[in-house]
Residue, then its C-alpha position, 0 to 999 in steps of 0.5 A: x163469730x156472731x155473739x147474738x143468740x150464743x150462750x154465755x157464762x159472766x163472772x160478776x165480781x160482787x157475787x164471786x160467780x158466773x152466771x150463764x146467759x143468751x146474748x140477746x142482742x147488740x148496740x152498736x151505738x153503746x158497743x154493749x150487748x144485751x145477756x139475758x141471764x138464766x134467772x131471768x136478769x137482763x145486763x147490758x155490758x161490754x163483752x170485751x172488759x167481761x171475764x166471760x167463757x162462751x159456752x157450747x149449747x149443752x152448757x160446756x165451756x168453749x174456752x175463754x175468751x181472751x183480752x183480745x177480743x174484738x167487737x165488731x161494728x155489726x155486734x159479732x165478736x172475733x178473738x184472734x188468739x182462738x179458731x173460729x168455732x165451726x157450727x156442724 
């Protein structure tokens, strides 16, 4: 699945919260991808160490995602403990 333009949520800690975002794109260099957040705050970090939830375009939880994640070396983001999510 690629996670560049899919909308996420991303618990932070410090706030006790989710805050949903885009991921607007991927450093592979880094293996960090860059949110932008729905306030307008900007976060590079590193999906897989996240407790996050993709999100389905209206809003609603996809499901979240699990330790297993894997990110790929083009920036695309597989779980194997879940279906691949099919675009109608």
């Amino acid at each position: 699945m690629d996670a560049i333009d899919r909308r996420v949520k991303v618990f932070w800690p410090e706030e006790n919260a989710f805050f949903t975002g885009i991921v607007s794109k991927y450093d592979p260099k880094t293996e960090k991808h860059t949110v932008t957040y729905d306030d307008g705050d900007v976060e590079e970090v590193t999906l897989v160490k996240e407790r996050m939830e993709w999100l389905e375009p209206g809003g609603d939880s996809l499901h979240p995602a699990s330790e297993n994640v894997i990110v790929h070396a083009n920036g695309d983001v597989s779980d194997p403990a879940k279906p691949p999510v099919r675009s109608s």
